[in-house]
GUSESE-81932 format. One record per residue (C-alpha): residue number from 1; x, y, z. Coordinates in steps of 0.5 Angstrom, whole numbers, padded with zeros to 4 digits. Each point is the difference from the previous one (the first is absolute). Layout:
BEGIN
[rec NUM,[X,Y,Z]] ...
! end
This chain:
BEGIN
[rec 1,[-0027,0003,-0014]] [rec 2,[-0005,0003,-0006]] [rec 3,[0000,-0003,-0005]] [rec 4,[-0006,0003,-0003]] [rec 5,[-0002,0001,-0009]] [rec 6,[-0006,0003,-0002]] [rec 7,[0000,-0005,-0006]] [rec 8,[0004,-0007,-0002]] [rec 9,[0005,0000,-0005]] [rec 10,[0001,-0004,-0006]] [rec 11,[0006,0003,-0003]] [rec 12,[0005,-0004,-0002]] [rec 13,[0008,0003,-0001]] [rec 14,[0004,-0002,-0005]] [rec 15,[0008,0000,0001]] [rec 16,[0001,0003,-0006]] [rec 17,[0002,0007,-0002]] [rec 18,[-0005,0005,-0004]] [rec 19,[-0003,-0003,-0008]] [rec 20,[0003,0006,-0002]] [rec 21,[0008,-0002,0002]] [rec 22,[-0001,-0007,-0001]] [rec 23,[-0001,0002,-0008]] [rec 24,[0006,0004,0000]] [rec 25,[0005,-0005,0003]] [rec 26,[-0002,-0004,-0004]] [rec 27,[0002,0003,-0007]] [rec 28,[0007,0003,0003]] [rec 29,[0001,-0007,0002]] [rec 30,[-0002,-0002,-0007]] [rec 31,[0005,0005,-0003]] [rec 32,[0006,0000,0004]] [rec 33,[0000,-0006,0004]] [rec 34,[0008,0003,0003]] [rec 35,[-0004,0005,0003]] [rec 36,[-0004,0000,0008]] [rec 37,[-0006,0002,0000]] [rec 38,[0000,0007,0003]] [rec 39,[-0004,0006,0001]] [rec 40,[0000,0005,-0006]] [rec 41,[0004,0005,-0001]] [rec 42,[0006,-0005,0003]] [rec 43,[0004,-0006,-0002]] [rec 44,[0004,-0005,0004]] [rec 45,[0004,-0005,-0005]] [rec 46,[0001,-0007,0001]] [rec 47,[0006,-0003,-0002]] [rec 48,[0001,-0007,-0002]] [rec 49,[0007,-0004,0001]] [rec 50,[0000,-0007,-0001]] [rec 51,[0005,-0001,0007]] [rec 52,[-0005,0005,0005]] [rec 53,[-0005,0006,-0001]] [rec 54,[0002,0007,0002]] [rec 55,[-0006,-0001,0006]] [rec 56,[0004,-0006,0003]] [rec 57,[0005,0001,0005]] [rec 58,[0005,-0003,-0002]] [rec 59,[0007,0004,-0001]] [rec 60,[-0001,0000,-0008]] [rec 61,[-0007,0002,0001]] [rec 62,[0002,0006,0005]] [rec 63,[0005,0002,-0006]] [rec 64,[-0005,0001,-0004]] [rec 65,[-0004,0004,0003]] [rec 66,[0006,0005,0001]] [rec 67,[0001,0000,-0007]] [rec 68,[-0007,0002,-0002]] [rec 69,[-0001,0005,0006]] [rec 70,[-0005,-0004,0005]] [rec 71,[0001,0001,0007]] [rec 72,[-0001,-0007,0004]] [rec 73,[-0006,0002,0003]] [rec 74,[-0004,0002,-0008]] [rec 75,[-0005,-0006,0001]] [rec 76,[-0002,0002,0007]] [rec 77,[0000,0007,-0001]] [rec 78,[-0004,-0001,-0007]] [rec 79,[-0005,-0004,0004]] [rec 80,[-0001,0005,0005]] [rec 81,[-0002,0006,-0006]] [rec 82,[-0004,-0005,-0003]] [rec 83,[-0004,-0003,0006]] [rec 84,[-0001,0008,0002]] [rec 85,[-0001,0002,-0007]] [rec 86,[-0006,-0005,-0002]] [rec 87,[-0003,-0001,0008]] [rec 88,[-0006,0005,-0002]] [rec 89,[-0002,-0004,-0007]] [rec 90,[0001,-0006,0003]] [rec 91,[-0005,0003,0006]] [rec 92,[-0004,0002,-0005]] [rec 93,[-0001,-0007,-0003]] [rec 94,[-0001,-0004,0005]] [rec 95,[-0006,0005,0003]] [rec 96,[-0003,0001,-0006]] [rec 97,[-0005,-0005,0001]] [rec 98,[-0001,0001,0008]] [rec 99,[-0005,0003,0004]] [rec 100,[0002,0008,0000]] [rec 101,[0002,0003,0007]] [rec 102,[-0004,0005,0003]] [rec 103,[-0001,0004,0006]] [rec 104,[-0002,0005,0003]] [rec 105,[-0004,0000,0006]] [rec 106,[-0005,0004,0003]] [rec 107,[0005,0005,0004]] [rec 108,[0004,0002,-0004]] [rec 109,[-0004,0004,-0005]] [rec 110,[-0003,0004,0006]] [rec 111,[0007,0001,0003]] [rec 112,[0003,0001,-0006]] [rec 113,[-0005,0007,-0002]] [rec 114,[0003,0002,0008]] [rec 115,[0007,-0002,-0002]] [rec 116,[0000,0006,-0005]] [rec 117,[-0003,0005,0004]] [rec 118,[0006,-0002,0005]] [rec 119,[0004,0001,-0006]] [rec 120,[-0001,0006,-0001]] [rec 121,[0003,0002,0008]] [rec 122,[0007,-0003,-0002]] [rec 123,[0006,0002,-0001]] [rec 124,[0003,-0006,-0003]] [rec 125,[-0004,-0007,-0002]] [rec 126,[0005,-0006,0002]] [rec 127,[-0002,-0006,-0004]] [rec 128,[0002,-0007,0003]] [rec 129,[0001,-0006,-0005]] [rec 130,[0003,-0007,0000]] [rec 131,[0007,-0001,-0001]] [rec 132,[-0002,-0007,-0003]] [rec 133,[-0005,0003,-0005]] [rec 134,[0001,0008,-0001]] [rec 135,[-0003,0001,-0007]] [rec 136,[-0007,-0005,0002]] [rec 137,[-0001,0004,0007]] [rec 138,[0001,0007,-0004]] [rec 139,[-0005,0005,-0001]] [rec 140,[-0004,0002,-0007]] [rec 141,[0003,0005,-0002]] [rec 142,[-0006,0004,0000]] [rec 143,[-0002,-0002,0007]] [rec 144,[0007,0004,0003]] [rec 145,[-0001,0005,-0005]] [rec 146,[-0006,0002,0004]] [rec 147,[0003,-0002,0007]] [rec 148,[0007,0004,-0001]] [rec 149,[-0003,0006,-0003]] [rec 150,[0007,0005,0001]] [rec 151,[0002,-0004,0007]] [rec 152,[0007,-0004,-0001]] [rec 153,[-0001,-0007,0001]] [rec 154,[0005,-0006,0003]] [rec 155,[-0001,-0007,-0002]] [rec 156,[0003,-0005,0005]] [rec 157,[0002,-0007,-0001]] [rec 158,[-0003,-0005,0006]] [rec 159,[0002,-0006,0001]] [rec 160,[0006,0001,-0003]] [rec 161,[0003,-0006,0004]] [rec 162,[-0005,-0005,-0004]] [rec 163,[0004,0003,-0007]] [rec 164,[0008,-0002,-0001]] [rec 165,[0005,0005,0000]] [rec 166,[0000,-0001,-0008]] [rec 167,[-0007,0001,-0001]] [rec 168,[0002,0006,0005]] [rec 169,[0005,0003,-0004]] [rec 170,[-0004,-0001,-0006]] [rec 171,[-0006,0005,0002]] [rec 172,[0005,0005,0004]] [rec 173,[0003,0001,-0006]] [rec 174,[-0006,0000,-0004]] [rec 175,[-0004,0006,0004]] [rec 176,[0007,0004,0002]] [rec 177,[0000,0000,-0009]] [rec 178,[-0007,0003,0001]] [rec 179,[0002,0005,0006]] [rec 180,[-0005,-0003,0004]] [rec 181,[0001,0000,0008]] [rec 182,[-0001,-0007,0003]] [rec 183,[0001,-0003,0006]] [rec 184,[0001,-0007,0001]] [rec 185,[-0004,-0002,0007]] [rec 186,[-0001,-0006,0003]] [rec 187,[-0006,0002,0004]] [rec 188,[0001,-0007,0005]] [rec 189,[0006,0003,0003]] [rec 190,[0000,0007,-0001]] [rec 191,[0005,0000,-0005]] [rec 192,[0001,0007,-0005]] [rec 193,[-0006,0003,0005]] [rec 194,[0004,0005,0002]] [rec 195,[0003,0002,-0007]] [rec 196,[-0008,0000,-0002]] [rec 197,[-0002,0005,0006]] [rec 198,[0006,0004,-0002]] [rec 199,[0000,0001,-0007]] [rec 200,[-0008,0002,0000]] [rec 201,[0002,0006,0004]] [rec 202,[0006,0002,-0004]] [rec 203,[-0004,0000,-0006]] [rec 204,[-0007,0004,0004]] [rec 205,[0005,0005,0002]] [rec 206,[-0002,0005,-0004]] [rec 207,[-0006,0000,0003]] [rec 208,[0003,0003,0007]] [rec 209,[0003,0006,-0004]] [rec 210,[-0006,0002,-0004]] [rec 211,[-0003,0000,0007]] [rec 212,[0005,0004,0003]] [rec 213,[0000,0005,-0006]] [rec 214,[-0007,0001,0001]] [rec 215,[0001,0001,0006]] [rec 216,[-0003,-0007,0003]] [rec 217,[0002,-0005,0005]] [rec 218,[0004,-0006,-0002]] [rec 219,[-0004,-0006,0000]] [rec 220,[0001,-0008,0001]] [rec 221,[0001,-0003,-0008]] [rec 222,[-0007,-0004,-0002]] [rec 223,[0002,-0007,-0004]] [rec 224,[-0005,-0004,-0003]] [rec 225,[0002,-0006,-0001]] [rec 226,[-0004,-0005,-0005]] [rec 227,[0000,-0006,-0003]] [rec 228,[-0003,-0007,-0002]] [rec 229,[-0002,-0004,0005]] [rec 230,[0005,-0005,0005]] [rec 231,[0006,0004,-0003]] [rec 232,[0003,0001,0007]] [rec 233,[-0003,0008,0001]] [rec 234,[-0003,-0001,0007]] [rec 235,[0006,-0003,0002]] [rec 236,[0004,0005,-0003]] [rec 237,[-0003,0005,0005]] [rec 238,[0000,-0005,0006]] [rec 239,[0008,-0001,-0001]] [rec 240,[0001,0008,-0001]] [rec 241,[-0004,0002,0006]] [rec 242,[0003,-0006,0004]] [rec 243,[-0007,-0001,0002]] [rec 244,[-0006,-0005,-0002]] [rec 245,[-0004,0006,-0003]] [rec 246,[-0004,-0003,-0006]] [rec 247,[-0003,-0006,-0001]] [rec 248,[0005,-0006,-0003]] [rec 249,[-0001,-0007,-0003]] [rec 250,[0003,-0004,-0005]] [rec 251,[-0006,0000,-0004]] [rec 252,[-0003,0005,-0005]] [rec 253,[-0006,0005,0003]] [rec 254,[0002,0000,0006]] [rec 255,[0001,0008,0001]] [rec 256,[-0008,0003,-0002]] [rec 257,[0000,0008,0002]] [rec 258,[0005,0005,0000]] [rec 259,[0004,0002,0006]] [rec 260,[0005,0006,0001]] [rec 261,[0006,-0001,0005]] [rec 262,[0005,0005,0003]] [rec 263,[0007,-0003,-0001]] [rec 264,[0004,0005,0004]] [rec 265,[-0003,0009,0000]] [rec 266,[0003,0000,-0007]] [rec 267,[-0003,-0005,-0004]] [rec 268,[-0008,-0003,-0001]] [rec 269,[-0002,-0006,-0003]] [rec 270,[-0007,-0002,-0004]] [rec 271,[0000,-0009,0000]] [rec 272,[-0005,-0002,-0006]] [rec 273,[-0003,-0007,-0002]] [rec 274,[0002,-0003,-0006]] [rec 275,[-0002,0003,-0005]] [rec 276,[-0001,-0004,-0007]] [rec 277,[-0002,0002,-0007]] [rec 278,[-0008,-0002,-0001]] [rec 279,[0002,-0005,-0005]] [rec 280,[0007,-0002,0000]] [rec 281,[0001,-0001,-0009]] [rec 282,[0007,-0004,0001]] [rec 283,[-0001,-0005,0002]] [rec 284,[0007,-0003,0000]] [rec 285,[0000,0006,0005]] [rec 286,[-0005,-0004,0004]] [rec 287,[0003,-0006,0001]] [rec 288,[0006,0003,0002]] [rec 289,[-0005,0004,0006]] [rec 290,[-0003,-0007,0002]] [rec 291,[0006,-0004,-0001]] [rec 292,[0003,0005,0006]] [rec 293,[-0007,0001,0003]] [rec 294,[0000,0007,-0002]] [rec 295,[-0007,-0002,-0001]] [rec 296,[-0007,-0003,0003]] [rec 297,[0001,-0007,0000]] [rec 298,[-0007,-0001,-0002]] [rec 299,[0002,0003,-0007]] [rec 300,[0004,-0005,-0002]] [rec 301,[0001,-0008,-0001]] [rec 302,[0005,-0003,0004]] [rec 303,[0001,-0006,-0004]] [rec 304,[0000,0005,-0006]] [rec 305,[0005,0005,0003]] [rec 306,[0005,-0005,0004]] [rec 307,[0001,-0004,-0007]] [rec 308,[0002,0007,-0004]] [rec 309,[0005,0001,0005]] [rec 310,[0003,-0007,0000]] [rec 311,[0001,0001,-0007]] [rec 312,[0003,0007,0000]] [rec 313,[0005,-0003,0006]] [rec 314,[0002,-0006,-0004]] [rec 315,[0002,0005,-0005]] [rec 316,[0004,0005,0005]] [rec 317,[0007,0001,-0001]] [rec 318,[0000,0000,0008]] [rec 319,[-0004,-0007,0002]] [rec 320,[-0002,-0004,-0006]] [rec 321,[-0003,-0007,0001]] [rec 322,[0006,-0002,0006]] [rec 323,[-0003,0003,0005]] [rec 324,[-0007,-0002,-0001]] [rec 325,[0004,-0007,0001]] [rec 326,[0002,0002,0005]] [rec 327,[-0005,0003,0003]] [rec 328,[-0005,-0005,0000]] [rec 329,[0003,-0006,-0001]] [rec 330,[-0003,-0001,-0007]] [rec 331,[0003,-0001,-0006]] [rec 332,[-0003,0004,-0006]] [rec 333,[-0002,-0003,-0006]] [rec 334,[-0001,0006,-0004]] [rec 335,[-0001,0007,0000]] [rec 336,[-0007,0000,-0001]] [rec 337,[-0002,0003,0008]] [rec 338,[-0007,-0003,0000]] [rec 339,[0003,-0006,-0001]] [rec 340,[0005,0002,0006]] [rec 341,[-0006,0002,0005]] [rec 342,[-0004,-0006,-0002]] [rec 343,[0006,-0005,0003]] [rec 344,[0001,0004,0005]] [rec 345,[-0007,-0001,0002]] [rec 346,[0001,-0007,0001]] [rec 347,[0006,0000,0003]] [rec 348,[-0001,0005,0005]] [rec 349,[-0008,0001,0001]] [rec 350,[-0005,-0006,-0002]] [rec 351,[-0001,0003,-0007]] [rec 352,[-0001,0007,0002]] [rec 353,[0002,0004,-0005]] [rec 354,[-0002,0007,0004]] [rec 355,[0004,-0003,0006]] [rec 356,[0007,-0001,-0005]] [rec 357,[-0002,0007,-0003]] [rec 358,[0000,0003,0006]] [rec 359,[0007,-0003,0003]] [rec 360,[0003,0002,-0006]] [rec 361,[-0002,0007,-0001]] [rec 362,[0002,0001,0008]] [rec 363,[0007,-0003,-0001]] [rec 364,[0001,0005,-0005]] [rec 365,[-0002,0006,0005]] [rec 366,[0005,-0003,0005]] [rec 367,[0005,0000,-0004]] [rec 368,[0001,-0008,0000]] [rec 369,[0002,0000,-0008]] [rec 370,[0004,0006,0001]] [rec 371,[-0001,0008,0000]] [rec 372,[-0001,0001,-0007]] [rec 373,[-0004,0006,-0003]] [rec 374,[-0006,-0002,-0005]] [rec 375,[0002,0007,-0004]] [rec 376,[0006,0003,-0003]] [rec 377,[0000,0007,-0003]] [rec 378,[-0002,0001,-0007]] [rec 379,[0006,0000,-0006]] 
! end
């Protein structure tokens, strides 16, 4: 285990929301105290009864809520809108004061002048994201602009077996909006690499025609497949090729050079390295990467990474302080996550925080707290 920091943190989170929204709550609960405090745009009443609340359980209260039109399930599921509503300005908060995220080593601006050429050759561009992040591991918009030029492109979803199937259905729904083609993969297994190889060949059919127009013999359809580095791509082409072909760890930077594989007569596929923007402007979009270890490990704080993530899983409506007890047999005495890995040092590790940090940072990528996305689509 590496834990490795380029400079120690002296940040401090805070539990509490962004200054901003706290003001704001303020003054709605100073002028309408019947009225929860609430994203804009959206108000849930409150009603009082000196005998329950219509947020009891009691028959009374559950009459009440028919009454009114609330469902039984509006305060979880006006939890779940405001958790995925404010988690980027909460990540903006908390990171305002870290050292940024960065990485970008040496291979990549070499391979990443090779990649375009190569890019030119395809005739579709497959783009690998993971399912947990998809927004965080996608390209600029320029930058696939530059790759795609007038060739189709296929977004695959790996990893999807580290996402629940609401969080599943949820982006399903948002690219089938956008006419976008996915596939949804688990490059471990091999799930969904056989759709992948089909759908690249259907949609690089018109290439054969034209040739057969012109007079030419058909060829095998070329793929390039890109992506940020440890989204799964290496494997991706393993599990389609039923054979080790490509380097492949659990780790970011293991595949450095561009490789062409042959899947069958009829299709070609062009491996790449990982390749990240020069320098990544969003940071919430950073700690994303590195909470997933999407990114080098030496980019990055342990401690500073892991107690963002306490405190954005205490928050989710899918796991919450519970399973932290659980977990590690510690109860948790706020949601402030520096305060959760400090205990946690001492409980488990002699004081060690970058120990605890790791501890929880990997439970996490295997699935200990659940498999809950860190991502839903944009509203």
């Amino acid at each position: 285990m590496a834990a490795a920091s380029l400079a120690p943190s002296t940040a401090s989170f805070s539990s509490a929301p962004a200054p901003g929204r706290v003001k704001a709550a303020a003054v709605a609960a100073a002028a309408m105290p019947l009225i929860s405090s609430r994203p804009p745009g959206r108000v849930f009443l409150r009603v009082a009864s000196e005998s329950s609340s219509i947020y009891g359980d009691t028959l009374l209260g559950l009459y009440e809520k028919e009454r009114l039109g609330h469902s039984l399930y509006a305060d979880e599921e006006s939890s779940k809108e405001m958790f995925w509503e404010n988690l980027d300005a909460d990540l903006r908060y908390w990171t305002r004061s870290l050292r940024p995220v960065q990485w970008y080593p040496g291979h990549i601006a070499k391979t990443e002048k090779e990649l375009k050429e190569q890019l030119k050759l395809m005739d579709v561009v497959i783009e690998v994201r993971d399912a947990r992040i998809p927004l965080a591991t996608s390209h600029p918009k320029v930058m696939m602009d530059a790759w795609l030029g007038n060739r189709k492109r296929i977004i695959v979803m790996n990893r999807e077996d580290m996402v629940s199937n609401e969080d599943r259905n949820a982006w399903a729904s948002y690219f089938a909006n956008q006419g976008t083609k996915v596939v949804y993969s688990n490059g471990q297994l091999g799930m969904g690499t056989m759709k992948l190889g089909r759908m690249a060949k259907s949609l690089a059919s018109t290439v054969n025609t034209k040739r057969r127009e012109k007079g030419l013999l058909p060829r095998a359809v070329r793929a390039g497949i890109v992506g940020y580095p440890n989204v799964g791509k290496s494997s991706l082409i393993n599990r389609l090729l039923k054979r080790r072909m490509c380097p492949a760890a659990p780790r970011p930077g293991v595949t450095r050079e561009l490789k062409w594989v042959r899947f069958g007569s009829d299709l070609e596929l062009l491996d790449s390295p990982g390749i990240l923007p020069m320098r990544i402007s969003d940071q919430t979009a950073a700690i994303k990467l590195a909470i997933c270890d999407d990114i080098g490990e030496r980019s990055y704080d342990f401690a500073d990474v892991a107690a963002i993530l306490v405190q954005l899983l205490v928050r989710h409506p899918a796991v919450g302080p519970e399973a932290f007890r659980r977990r590690y047999r510690l109860d948790m005495d706020s949601d402030c996550g520096k305060m959760f890995v400090t205990k946690l040092s001492v409980h488990l590790f002699n004081g060690d925080a970058s120990q605890a940090a790791f501890r929880i940072l990997s439970d996490y990528r295997k699935g200990k707290f659940g498999w809950v996305a860190l991502e839903r689509p944009p509203t």
